[in-house]
N, C-alpha and C positions, 0 to 999 in steps of 0.2 A: 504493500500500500504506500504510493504515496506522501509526500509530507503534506499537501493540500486536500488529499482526502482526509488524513488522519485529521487537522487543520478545522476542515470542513465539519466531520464526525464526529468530533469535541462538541463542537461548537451547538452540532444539532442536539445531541443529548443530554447536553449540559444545559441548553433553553429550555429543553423541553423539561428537566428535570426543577429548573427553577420554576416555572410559571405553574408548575402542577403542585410544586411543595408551598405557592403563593395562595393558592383558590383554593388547596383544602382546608386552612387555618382559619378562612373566612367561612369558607361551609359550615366548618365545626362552629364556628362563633358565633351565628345566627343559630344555629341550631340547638346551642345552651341556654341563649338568650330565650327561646320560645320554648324551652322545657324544663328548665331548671328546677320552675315549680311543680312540677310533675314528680321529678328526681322526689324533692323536698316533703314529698306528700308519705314516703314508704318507709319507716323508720330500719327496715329491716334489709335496706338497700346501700352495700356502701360503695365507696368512691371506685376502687380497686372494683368490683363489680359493676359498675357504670360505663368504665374504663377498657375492662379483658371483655366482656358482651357486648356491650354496646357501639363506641367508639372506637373499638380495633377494627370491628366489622365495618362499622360507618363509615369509616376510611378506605377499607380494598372495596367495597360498592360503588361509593360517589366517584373513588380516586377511579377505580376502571370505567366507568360511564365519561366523566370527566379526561381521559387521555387522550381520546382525538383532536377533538377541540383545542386542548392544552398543547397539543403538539401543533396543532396549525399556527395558533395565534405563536406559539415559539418559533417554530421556523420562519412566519414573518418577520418577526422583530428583529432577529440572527443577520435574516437575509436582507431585508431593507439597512439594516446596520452595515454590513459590509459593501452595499452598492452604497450609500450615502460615502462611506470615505471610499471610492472610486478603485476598491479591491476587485468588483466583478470584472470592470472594465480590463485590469489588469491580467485576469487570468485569460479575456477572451483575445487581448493583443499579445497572450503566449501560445496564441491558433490551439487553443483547446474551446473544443465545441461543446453549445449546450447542453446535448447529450451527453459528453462526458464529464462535463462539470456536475450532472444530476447523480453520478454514480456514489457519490456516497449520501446522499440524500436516502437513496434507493436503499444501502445498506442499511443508514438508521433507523428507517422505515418498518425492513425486516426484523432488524431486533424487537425494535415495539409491539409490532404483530405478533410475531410469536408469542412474545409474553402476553399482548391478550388476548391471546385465543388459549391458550394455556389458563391463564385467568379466567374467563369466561366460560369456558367447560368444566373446568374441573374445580377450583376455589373460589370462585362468587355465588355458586348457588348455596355450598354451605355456609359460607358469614351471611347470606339473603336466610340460611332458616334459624342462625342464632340472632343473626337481626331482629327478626320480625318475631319468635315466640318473647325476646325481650318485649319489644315494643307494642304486644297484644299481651303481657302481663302485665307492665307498670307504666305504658303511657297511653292507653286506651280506656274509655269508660266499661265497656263492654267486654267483659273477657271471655277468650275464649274457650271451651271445657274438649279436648280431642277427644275426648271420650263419648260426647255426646253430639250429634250435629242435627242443625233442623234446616229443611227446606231445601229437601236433595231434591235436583233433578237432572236424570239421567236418561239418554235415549241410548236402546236398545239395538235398536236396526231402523232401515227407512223409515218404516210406520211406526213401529212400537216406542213407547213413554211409559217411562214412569215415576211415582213422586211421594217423597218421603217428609209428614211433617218433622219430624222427630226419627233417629235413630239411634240406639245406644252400643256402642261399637262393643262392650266389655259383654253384655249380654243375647248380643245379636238379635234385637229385637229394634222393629219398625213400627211406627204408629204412624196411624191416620192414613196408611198406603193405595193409591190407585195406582190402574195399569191401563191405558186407552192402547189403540188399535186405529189403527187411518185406513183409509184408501184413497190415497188423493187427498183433499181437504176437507174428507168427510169422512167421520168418525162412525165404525162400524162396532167397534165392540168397548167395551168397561166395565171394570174391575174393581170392586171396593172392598177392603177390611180395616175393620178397627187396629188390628195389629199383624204383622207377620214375624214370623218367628224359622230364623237358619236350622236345617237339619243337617249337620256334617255327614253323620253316618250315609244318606243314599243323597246326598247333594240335595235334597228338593227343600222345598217350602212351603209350614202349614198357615194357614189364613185364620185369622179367627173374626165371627159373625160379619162373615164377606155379605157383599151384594154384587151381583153378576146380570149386568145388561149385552144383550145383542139388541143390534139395531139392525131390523128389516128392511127391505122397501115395502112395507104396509102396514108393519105393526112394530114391537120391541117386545122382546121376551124379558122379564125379569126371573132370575132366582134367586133364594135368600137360603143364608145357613149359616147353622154354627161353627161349622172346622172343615175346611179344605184344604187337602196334599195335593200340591201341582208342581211344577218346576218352571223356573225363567232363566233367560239367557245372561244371569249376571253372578255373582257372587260377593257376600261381604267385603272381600278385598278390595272391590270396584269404587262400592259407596263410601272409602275410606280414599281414597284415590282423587274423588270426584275433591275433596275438602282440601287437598295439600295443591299449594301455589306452584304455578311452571316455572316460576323465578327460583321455587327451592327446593330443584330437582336437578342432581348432577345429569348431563349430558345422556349417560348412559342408562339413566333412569327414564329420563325422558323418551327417548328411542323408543324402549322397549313399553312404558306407557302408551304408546301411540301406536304403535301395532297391536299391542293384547285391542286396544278400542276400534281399531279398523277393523280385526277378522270377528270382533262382536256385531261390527256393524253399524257402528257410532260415527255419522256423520261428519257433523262439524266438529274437528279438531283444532282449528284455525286458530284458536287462544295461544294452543301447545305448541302449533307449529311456527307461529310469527317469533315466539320466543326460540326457538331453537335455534331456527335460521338467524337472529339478529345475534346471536352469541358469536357468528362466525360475520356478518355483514360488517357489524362493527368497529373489530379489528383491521377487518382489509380495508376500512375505509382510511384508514392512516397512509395508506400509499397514494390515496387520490388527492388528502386534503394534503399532505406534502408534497407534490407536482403541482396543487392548482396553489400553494402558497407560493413555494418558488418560482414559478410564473407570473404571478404578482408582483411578487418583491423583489427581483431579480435585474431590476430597471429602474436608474435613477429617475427621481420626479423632482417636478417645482415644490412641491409642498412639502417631502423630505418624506419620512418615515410616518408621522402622521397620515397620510393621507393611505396609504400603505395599511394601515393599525386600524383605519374608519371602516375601509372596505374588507378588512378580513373579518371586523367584528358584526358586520353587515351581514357577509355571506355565511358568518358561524353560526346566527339565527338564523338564516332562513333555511340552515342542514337542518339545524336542530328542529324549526316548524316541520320541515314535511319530512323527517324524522319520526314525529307522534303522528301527523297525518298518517303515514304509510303502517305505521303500528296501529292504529285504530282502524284503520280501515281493511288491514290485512286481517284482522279477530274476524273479520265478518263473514257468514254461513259461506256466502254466492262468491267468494275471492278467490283471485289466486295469489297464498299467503306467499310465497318465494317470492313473485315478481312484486308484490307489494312493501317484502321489506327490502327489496333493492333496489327498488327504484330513486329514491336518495342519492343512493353508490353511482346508479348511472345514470342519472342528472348531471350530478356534480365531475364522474367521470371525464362527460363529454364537452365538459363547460373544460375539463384539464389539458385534455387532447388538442381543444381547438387553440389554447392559449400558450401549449409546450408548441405545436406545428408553428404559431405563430411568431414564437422566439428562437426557433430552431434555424429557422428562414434568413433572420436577421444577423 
């Protein structure tokens, strides 16, 4: 390598590493500021416990959401800094071309990536589940019982549904349980019991004082009864499944999540899978938003480094908007969850492409 790469590669991951150790101290800061009295309210909470759950996790979360971004507005400031004292000019009147001057950009690039995708698969989903059972036991009004959940709903296959008010996971029992039937958007059959109760021994499930409607075309049969053995296409595991967040599911949990729910027959998956794919979208966007910063910043201006700093924090929101755009809109049933969480990536891609051809030229 190089002494202008090595030069160059310093300089990238030393901005990057400053402007990320700048924006988490402030995260943190506003974020004691609006909970401190929460902290204040648990006598049985101490500091060392605030600190090893809370705030160790708070940091690999925000800091790895926070790394793209922190690398662009780095590498702008780096690169506008060394066009401002007329360094780029210098390396391009040593007939080294754009394209090779990006090559350690490109390196920096990779190491970041890696590390977060590394991050992202395999260590942010667990500080996301010590995160968050922290912060639904001491900074939430409502806490939550794993042991018991209400308000499951689960689809079976195309047509089949079904919905649980209450379920108690330790006992295997269901309350308030329906099961509907469609064809098309017209509900053919339903299913009611006051409770249902898991049978491990032959897999099935007994009902107790069900009510059992078909629906004709001309009439609707009802039955009524005390205790019905039937079996369905799910098992307690499922309904336990349906309650744990995709953010606090390692990689290989998830995978394997989403198949067991495909060969059931569960439709929309598109919550699971927009998070899956952005765990990998993420990361690789560190190679576009450092080509389209260097392409920015790589060009002295009239207005210096400022104008440079206006427009990279311009384009930093408007990743980050259609960012959640394409995350909200990828959860939905009728998407296609891939092309919607990357489309961001190839936006901004192509915004890269046209402005690296455009300096390459020059």
């Amino acid at each position: 390598m190089k002494i202008l790469d090595k030069y160059l590669l310093k300089k990238y991951l030393s901005s990057f590493a400053l402007v990320l150790t700048l924006l988490l101290p402030i995260a943190i800061a506003i974020d004691v500021s609006e909970k401190v009295d929460r902290f204040l309210r648990h006598t049985d909470l101490t500091l060392g416990d605030i600190i090893k759950d809370y705030y160790v996790n708070f940091v690999i979360i925000f800091g790895n959401t926070f790394m793209p971004l922190a690398l662009f507005l780095a590498v702008i400031f780096f690169t506008s800094k060394i066009a401002s004292n007329t360094e780029v000019i210098a390396i391009h009147s040593a007939k080294i071309s754009f394209t090779r001057f990006l090559k350690p950009y490109f390196i920096g690039a990779t190491i970041v990536t890696v590390f977060g995708l590394l991050m992202n698969h395999f260590f942010v989903p667990r500080s996301n589940k010590i995160y968050e059972e922290f912060r639904r036991t001491y900074l939430t009004k409502k806490k939550l019982d794993d042991t018991y959940l209400t308000n499951i709903n689960l689809q079976l296959g195309p047509n089949d549904y079904i919905f649980f008010k209450n379920y108690r996971v330790t006992t295997k029992i269901g309350y308030n349980f329906s099961y509907e039937k469609f064809e098309g958007n017209k509900l053919t059959y339903k299913l009611f019991a006051d409770n249902i109760r898991w049978k491990p021994k032959d897999s099935t499930y007994t009902l107790i004082n069900y009510r059992k409607r078909i629906i004709l075309s001309d009439r609707d049969s009802i039955e009524y009864g005390t205790k019905l053995d039937t079996t369905f296409n799910f098992t307690p595991k499922d309904l336990i499944n349906v309650a744990y967040l995709a953010k606090e599911m390692t990689s290989g949990k998830l995978i394997e999540f989403i198949e067991q729910s495909r060969a059931r027959g569960v439709s929309n998956l598109n919550t699971y899978i927009v998070e899956f794919h952005k765990r990998t979208s993420l990361p690789i966007s560190s190679y576009i938003l450092t080509f389209l910063a260097v392409s920015l910043a790589s060009k002295k201006r009239r207005g210096g480094m400022g104008v440079n700093l206006a427009i990279g924090i311009s384009l930093m929101f408007l990743y980050v908007f259609f960012l959640k755009i394409a995350e909200v809109l990828g959860a939905g049933a009728d998407t296609n969850s891939f092309l919607m969480v990357w489309s961001p990536n190839i936006i901004f891609g192509a915004l890269a492409t046209y402005l690296y051809f455009k300096n390459a030229k020059n």
